[in-house]
C-alpha positions, -999 to 999 in steps of 0.1 A, spaced: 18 460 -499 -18 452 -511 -23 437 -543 -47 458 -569 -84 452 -575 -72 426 -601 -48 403 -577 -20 414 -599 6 435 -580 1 475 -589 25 489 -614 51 504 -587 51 476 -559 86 471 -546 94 514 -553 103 527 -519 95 565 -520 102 591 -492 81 621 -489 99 649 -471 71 674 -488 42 692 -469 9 708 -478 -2 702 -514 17 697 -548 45 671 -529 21 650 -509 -2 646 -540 28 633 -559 36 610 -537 -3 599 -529 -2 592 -563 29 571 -564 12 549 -536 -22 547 -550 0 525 -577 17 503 -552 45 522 -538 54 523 -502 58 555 -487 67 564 -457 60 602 -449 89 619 -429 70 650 -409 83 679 -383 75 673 -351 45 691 -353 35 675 -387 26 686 -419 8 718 -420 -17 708 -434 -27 687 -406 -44 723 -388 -57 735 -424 -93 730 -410 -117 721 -403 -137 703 -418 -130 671 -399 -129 638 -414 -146 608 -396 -121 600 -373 -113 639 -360 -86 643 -383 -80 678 -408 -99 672 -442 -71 682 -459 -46 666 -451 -65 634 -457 -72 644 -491 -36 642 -499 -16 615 -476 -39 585 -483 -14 549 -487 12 565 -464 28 556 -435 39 588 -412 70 593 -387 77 630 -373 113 634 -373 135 667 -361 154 668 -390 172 699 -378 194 679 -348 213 654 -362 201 622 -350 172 628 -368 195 636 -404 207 600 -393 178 584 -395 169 600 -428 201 588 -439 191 552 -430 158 555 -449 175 567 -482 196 538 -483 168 515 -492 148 542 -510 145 550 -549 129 579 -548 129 611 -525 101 642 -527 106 677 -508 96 711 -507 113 731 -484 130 761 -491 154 756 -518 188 757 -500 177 734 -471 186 704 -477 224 715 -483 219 736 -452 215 699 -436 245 687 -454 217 666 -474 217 685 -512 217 664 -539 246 673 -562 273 677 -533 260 651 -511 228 624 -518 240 618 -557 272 604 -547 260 581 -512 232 571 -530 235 568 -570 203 552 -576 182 578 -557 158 599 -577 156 632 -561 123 650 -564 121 689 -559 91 709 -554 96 746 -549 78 780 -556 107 792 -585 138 768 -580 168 778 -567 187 802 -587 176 833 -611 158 862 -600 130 852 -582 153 814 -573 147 806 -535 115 828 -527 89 811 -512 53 807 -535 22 792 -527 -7 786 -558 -23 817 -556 8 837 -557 18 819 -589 -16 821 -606 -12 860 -599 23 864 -615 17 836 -644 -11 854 -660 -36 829 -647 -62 857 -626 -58 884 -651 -74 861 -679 -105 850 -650 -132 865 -643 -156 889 -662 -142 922 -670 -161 937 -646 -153 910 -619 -112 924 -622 -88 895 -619 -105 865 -598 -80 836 -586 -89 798 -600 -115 781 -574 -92 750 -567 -55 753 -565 -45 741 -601 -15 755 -602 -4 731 -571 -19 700 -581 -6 706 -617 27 708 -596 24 676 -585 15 659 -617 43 673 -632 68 661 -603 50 626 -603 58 622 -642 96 636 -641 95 607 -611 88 584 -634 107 598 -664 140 592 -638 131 558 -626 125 547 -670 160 567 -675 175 548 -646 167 512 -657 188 523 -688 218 537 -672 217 525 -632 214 562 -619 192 584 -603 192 621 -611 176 656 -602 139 661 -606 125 700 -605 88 708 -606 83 745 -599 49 765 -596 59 791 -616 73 769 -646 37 749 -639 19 780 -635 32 795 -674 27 765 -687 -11 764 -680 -13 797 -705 1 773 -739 -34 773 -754 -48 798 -760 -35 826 -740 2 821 -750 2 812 -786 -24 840 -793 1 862 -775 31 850 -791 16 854 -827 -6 888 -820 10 905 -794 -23 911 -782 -27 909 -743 -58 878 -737 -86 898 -717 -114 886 -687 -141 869 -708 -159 846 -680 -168 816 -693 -166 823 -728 -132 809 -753 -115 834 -767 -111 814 -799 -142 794 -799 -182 807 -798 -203 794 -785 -183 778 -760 -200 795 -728 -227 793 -701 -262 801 -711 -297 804 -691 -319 780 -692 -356 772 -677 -341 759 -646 -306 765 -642 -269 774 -663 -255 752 -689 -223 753 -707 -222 745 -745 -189 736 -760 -196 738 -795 -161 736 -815 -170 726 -854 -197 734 -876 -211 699 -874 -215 707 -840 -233 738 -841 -258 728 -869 -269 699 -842 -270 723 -815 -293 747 -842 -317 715 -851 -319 704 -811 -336 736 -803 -357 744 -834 -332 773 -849 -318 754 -881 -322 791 -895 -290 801 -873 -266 779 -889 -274 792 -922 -272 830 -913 -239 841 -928 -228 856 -897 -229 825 -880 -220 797 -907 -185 793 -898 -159 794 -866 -144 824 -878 -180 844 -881 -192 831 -855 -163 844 -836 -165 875 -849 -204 878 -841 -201 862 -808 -222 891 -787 -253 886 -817 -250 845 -817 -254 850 -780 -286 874 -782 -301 846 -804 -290 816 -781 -301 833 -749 -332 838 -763 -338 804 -778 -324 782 -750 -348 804 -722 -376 778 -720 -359 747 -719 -352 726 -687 -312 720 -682 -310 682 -674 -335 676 -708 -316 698 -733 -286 693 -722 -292 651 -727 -306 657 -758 -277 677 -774 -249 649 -759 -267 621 -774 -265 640 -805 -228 648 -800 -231 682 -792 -208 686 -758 -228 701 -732 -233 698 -692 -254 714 -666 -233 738 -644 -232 716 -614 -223 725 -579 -197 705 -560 -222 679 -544 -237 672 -576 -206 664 -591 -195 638 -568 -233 622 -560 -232 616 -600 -240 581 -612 -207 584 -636 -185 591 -608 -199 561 -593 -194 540 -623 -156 554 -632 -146 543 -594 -138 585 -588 -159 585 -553 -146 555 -535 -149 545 -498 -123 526 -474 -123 520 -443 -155 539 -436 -133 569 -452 -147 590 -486 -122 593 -509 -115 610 -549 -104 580 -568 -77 569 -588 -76 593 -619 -55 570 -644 -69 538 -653 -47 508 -660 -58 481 -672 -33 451 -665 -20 469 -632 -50 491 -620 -41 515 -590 -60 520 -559 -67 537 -530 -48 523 -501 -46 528 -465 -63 555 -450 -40 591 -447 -20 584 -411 -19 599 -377 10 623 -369 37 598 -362 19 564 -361 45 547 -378 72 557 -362 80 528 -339 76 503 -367 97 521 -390 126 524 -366 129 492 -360 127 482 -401 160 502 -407 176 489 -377 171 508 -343 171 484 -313 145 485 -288 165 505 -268 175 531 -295 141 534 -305 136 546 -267 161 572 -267 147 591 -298 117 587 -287 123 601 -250 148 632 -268 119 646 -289 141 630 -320 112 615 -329 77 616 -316 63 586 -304 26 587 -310 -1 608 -330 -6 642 -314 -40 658 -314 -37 691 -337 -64 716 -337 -73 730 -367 -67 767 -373 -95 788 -361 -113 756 -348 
């Protein structure tokens, strides 16, 4: 595997991980995994991952936009896992493998005669097994399928977006999902720490709806816990904090994020209103909550003439916390996200970058996401196929051969 930016291997060289997942919160746990050195080799249906025909947008070399967001450092094989020479060759892979991610359908993988507790735990003791589903297995809602939106709709998440004209408004990027995959990508690692202690693997759950309720611990679900009152649509605007909010300027919206008094008395001397931080009604976080609609009559009107990109470097210099709403294109053309490596290019290919910075073993973005299948042959062969085996599969439909064009849906 490639060594990191550094020459020092990456923190999980040597971890053999395969990904079983499709669509979002799996494969971005186990991008992540291989952005710090592990080798994994995604296991796809025949007709891949779906979201190989989420598109488009097309990436430079024809492929779905999506899917290369998520599969980056992999190596792919498409597999009919439903006959059983392809649950044989699954079987080889997990003997060499540490770690396993899927999200089908709770219930599947025993279905196969491939469940962890009555099958995997005891051929393969060492294997951490890595479940991603919409509400786990059992209990009322266990085995139904979920998808991010769905989640953010019966966690709480869209009734506390929006405006309260607006009604309930889903998230504009699928947090719930990549949460998800954080959360799966850390009780990955949790296991593999636990295992170096006592030589075994174990069960891993991430759910979307445990992910999803989680998401509400501050505010929403400690105000609800110790009020009883039900959090409402505000926008922009905290709930506990003011002004912490978007606000017109000259030129274009800003957001302030003004938490402590030392704060706000900067903020009042930046734009020539030191008289609004010693107005009772504003002087403290608890007045200023409860005045919040009057505090923003006075900051609207104050902030009106004043260009977004001037004020708002003026108040971080003076550690006031405050950003021009930019769109996505601004965001990613910024010179920071030049400077922390988080737009990167390989292999002609634009990428998000690493997130968590290490600074002895630094992670990286590998290999660019794969073609349907392009692995496949060189795979076989590493866990023992002959030439002649390899043939056979390949000439069933066990396994396909090479990458298959997919057309995006509605392209």
């Amino acid at each position: 595997m490639p060594e990191s930016v550094s020459g020092a291997p990456r923190a999980l060289e040597g971890l053999r991980v395969i990904d079983l997942s499709r669509v979002l919160a799996g494969p971005l746990c186990a991008q992540m995994l291989a952005d710090h050195g592990a080798s994994v080799i995604k296991v796809e249906p025949p007709d891949g991952d779906e979201a190989r025909r989420i598109g488009p947008p097309l990436d430079e070399r024809g492929e779905v936009a999506y899917f290369a967001a998520l599969n980056r450092g992999k190596r792919s094989i498409a597999v009919d896992l439903s006959r059983r020479a392809g649950r044989e060759i699954l079987e080889r892979l997990l003997q060499e493998a540490d770690v396993v991610i899927e999200n089908f359908l709770p219930g599947t993988m025993e279905k196969w005669g491939l469940g962890y507790e009555g099958s995997l735990a005891t051929r393969h003791p060492r294997l951490v097994y890595c479940c991603v589903s919409g509400f786990g297995a059992d209990g009322p809602l266990g085995g139904l399928p979920g998808y991010d939106a769905v989640a953010q709709a019966m966690c709480g998440l869209m009734s506390v977006n929006g405006t309260a004209d607006s009604g309930p408004v889903r998230l504009g990027v699928p947090v719930v999902d990549y949460l998800t995959g954080y959360n799966a990508m850390v009780g990955v690692l949790l296991a593999l720490g636990a295992r170096t202690r006592t030589g075994r693997g174990q069960r891993v759950e991430a759910t979307l709806f445990d992910t999803g309720l989680s998401l509400l611990l501050a505010p929403h679900a400690s105000n609800w816990f110790y009020s009883g009152s039900i959090p409402q649509r505000m926008g922009s605007a905290h709930h506990n904090i003011v002004p912490y909010d978007c606000y017109a300027t000259a030129d274009g919206p800003i957001f302030l994020g003004v938490v402590n008094d030392g704060q706000f008395r900067r903020l009042c001397e930046c734009v020539q209103r030191p008289d609004l931080a010693s107005d009772p009604r504003f002087e403290s976080p608890v007045a200023r909550r409860e005045n919040r609609d009057r505090l923003r009559t006075e900051l609207e009107r104050t902030l009106r003439p004043y260009s977004a990109e001037e004020l708002c470097a003026t108040l971080m210099q003076r550690g006031v916390p405050a950003a021009v709403v930019n769109d996505v294109g601004q965001a990613l053309s910024h010179p920071h996200a030049a400077h922390r490596q988080m737009v990167v290019e390989a292999e002609g290919h634009r990428h998000i970058g690493v997130p968590v910075k290490l600074s002895a073993t630094p992670g990286q973005v590998a290999s660019l996401p794969p073609r349907l299948s392009e692995h496949a042959d060189a795979i076989l062969a590493e866990i023992g196929f002959s030439e002649t085996e390899r043939s056979a599969l390949f000439s069933d439909g066990t396994v396909i051969k090479r990458p298959c064009a997919t057309r995006p849906a509605g392209g």
